[in-house]
C-alpha positions as CSV (number, residue, x, y, z in Angstrom):
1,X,48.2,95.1,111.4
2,X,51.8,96.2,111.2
3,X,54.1,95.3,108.4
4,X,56.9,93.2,109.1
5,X,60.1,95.2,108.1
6,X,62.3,94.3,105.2
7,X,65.2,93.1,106.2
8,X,68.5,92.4,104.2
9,X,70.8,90.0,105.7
10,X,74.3,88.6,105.3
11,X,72.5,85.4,105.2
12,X,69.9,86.0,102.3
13,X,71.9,88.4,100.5
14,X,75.7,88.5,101.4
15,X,76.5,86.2,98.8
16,X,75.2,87.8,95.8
17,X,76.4,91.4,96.6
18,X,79.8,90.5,97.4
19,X,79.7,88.5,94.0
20,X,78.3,91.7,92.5
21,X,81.0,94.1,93.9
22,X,83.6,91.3,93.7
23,X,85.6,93.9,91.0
24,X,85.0,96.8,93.6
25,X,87.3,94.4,96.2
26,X,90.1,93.4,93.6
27,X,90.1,97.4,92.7
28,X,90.6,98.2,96.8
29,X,93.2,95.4,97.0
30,X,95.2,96.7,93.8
31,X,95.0,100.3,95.7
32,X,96.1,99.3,99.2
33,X,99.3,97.2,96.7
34,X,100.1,100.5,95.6
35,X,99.6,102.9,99.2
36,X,102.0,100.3,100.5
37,X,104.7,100.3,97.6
38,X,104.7,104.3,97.7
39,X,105.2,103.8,101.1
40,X,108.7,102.2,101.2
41,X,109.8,103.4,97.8
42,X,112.6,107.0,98.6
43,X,111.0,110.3,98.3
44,X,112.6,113.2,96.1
45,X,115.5,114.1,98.0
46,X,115.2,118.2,98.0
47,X,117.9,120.5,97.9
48,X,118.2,121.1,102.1
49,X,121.0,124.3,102.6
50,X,122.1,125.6,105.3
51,X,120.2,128.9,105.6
52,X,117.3,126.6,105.3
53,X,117.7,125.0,108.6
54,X,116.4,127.9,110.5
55,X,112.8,126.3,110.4
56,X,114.2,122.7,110.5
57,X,115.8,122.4,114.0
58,X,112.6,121.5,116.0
59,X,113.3,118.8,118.4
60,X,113.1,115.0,117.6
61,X,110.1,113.7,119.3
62,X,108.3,110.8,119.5
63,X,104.1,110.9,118.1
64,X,101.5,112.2,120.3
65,X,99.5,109.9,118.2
66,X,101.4,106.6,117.2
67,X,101.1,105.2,113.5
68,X,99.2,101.5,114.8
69,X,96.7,104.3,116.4
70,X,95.4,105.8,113.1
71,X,93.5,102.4,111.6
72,X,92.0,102.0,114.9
73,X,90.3,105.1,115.2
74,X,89.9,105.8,111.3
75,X,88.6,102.0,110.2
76,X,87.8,99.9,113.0
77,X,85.8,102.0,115.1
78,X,83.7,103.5,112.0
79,X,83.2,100.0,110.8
80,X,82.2,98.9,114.4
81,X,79.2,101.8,114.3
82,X,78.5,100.3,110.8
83,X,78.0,97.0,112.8
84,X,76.1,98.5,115.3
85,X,73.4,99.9,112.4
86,X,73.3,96.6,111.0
87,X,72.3,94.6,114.2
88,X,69.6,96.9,114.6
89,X,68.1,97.4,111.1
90,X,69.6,93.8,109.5
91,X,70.7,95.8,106.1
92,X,73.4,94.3,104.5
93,X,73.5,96.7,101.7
94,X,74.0,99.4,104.5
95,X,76.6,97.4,106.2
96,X,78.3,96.4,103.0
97,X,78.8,99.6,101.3
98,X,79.6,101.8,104.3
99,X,82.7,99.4,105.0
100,X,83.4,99.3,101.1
101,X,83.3,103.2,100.8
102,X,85.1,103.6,103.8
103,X,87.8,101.4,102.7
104,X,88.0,103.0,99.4
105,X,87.9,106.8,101.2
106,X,91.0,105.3,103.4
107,X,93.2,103.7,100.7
108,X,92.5,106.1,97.7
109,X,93.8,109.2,100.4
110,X,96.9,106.8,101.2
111,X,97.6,106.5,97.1
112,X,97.3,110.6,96.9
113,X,99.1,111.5,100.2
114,X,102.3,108.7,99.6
115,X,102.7,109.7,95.7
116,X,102.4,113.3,96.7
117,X,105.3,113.1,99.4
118,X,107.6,111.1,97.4
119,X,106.8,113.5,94.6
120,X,107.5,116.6,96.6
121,X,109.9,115.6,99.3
122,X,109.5,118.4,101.4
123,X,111.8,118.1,105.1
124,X,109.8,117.9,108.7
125,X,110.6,120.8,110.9
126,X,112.9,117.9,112.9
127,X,114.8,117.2,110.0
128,X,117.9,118.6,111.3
129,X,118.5,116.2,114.3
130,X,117.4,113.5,111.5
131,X,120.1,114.7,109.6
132,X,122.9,115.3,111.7
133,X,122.0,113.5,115.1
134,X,124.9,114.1,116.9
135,X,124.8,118.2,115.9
136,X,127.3,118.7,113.4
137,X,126.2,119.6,110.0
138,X,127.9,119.2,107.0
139,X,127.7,120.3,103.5
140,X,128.6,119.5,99.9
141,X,130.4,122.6,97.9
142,X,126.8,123.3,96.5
143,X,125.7,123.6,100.1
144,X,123.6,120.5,100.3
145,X,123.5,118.2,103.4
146,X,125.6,115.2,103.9
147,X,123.5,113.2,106.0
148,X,125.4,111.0,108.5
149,X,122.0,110.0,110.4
150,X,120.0,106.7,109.9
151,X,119.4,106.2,106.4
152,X,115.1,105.2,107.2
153,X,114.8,108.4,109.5
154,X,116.4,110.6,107.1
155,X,114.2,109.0,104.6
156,X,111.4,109.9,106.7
157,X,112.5,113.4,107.3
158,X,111.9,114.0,103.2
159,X,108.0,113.1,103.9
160,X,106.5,116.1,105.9
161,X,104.2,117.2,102.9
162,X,101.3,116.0,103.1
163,X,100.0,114.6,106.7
164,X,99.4,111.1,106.4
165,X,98.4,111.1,109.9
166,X,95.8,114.0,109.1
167,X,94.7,112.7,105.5
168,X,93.7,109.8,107.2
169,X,92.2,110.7,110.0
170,X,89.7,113.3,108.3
171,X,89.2,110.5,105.4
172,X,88.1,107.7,107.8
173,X,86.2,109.8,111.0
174,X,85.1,112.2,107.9
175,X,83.4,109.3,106.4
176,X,81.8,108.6,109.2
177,X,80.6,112.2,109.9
178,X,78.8,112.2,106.6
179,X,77.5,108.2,107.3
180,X,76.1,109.5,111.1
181,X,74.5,112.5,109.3
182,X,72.2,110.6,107.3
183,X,71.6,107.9,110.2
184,X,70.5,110.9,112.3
185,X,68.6,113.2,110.1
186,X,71.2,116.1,111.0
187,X,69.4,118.4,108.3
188,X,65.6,117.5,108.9
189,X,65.2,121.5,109.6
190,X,63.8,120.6,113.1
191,X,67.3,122.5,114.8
192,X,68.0,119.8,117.6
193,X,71.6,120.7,118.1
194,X,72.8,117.6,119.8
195,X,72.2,115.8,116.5
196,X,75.1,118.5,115.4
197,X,77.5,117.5,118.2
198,X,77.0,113.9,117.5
199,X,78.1,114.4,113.6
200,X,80.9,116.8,114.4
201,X,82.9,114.9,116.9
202,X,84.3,112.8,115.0
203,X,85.7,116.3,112.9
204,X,87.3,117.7,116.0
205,X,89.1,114.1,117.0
206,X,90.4,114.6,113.1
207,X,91.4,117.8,114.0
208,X,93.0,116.9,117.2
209,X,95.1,114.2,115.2
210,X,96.7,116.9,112.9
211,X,97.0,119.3,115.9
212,X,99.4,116.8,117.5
213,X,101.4,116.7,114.5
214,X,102.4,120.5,114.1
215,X,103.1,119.9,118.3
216,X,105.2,117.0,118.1
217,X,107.0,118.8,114.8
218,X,106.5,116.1,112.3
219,X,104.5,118.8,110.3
220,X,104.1,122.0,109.4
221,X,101.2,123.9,109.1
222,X,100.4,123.5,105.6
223,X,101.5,119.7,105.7
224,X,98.2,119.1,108.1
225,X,95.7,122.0,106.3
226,X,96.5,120.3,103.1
227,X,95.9,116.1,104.7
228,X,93.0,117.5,106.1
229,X,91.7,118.6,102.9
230,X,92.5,115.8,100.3
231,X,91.0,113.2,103.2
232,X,87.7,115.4,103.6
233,X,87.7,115.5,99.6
234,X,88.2,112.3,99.3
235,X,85.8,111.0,101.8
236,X,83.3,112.4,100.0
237,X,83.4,111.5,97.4
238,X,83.6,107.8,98.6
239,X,80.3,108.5,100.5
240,X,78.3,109.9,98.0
241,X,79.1,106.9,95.7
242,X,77.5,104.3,97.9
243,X,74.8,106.8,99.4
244,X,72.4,110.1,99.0
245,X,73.7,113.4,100.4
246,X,72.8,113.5,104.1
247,X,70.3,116.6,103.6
248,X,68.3,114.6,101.0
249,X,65.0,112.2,102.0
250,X,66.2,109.5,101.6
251,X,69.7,110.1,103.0
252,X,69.4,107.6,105.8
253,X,70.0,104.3,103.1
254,X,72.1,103.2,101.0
255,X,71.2,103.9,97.0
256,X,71.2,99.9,97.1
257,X,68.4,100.0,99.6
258,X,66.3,101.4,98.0
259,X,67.2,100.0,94.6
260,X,66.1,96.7,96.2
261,X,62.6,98.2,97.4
262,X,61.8,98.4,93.6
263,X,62.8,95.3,92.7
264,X,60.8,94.2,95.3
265,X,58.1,96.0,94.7
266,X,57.5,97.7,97.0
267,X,55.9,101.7,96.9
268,X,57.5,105.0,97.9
269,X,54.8,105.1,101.1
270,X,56.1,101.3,102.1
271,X,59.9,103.4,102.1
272,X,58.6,106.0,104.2
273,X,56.9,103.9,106.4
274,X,60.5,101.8,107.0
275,X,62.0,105.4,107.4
276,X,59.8,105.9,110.4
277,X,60.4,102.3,111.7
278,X,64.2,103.2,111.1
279,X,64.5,106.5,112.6
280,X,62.4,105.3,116.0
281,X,64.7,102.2,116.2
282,X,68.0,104.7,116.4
283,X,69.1,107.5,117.9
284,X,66.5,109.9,117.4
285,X,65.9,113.6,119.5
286,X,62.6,114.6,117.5
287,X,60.9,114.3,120.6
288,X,62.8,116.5,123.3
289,X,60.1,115.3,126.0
290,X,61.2,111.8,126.0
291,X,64.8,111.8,126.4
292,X,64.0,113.7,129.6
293,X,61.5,111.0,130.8
């Protein structure tokens, strides 16, 4: 007779782990407090000279990729795939910590990537027409500029190092990378390559993002290569907080999962055997034959 499988729910269990993690939540509030006040507060204003505007005169355009897109893609749409896992397998714990690592991945890289801009104040390759919008640039006797644009796009133009958009992007669809690679087994050595493609897209839309910002000259080069890293880093390092590394057996659950199975009682073959039930309820190509039929 087959086992009924253990299930987790916000009903049953909801409760007691948000009461549990209820320090882990004031912690992510106090950190999205401070991403927003290093947000407005000025950046360093760096010495800009006029032999420097060589590589600052890049037109003034508008983003490929607008700022109200980046939380879509980078936190509702992971958390909706979280969702997804959770009306399928009822695990709250699963549910619960990928949206609190998540979270925490997307408001720890806004803390680093805010304080490092105001820290180094570095000028967008359009800072120029931010500068001087009408074309006529002015300097003091020590050959700084004398701004006459809008005070909040000038302000802006000081921001180019690192890529918000980039650090963002790579720490919320990077998070969810690492979170499909355990839900799919990427590494289970049996070399089914659309398991691969289904972990890396969400990489290349990341690297799309930061693409679009050297195009539309809100960034230079190093302004994206260095978001891309501190949000991949940071990511992480969120993920492996909350769950095993995606190579390892028991990758596909949260630590908390399986925690729970012990207090429960139940053995390492009963775990195995929900593994199983787990990997023939999702997306699953271990069995080549039966996507073609």
């Amino acid at each position: 007779m087959q086992s009924r499988p253990v299930t987790h729910t916000i009903r049953s269990h909801g409760i007691v782990l948000a009461r549990t993690h209820m320090y882990d939540w004031l912690i992510l509030i106090l950190l999205a407090v401070m991403m927003v006040v290093l947000n407005i507060i000025h950046p360093f204003y760096r010495f800009v000279g006029k032999d420097m505007m060589t590589d600052l005169k890049y037109p003034l355009k508008d983003n490929t990729v607008p700022l109200w897109a980046v939380p879509v893609y980078a936190v509702l749409f992971p958390m909706a795939v979280f969702t997804v896992f959770y009306l399928r397998r009822r695990d709250v714990y699963d549910l619960h910590h990928a949206t609190l690592g998540l979270l925490f991945s997307i408001t720890i890289t806004g803390v680093i990537t805010n304080a490092i801009k105001d820290a180094v104040g570095r000028p967008r390759p359009d800072f120029f027409w931010r500068c001087f919008p009408d074309g006529k640039d002015l300097y003091d006797q020590l050959g700084n500029v004398i701004c006459h644009g809008d005070s909040s796009v000038v302000r802006e133009g000081h921001k180019s190092f690192p890529s918000g958009h980039t650090s963002w992007s790579f720490s919320g669809l990077g998070f969810l990378s690492l979170y499909l690679s355990g839900k799919v087994r990427v590494f289970d050595r049996k070399g089914h390559v659309a398991k691969l493609c289904i972990v890396l897209l969400p990489l290349l839309v990341a690297s799309l993002v930061g693409i679009s910002r050297v195009d539309d000259y809100w960034h230079h080069w190093q302004d994206v290569f260095a978001g891309g890293l501190i949000g991949i880093t940071v990511a992480t390092f969120c993920y492996l907080q909350f769950f095993a590394p995606p190579y390892h057996a028991e990758g596909w659950g949260p630590y908390a999962f399986f925690r729970a199975l012990e207090d429960s009682g139940l053995s390492v073959a009963r775990s195995d055997a929900l593994e199983s039930s787990f990997n023939n309820s999702c997306l699953t190509i271990d069995d080549p034959e039966s996507v073609i039929r």
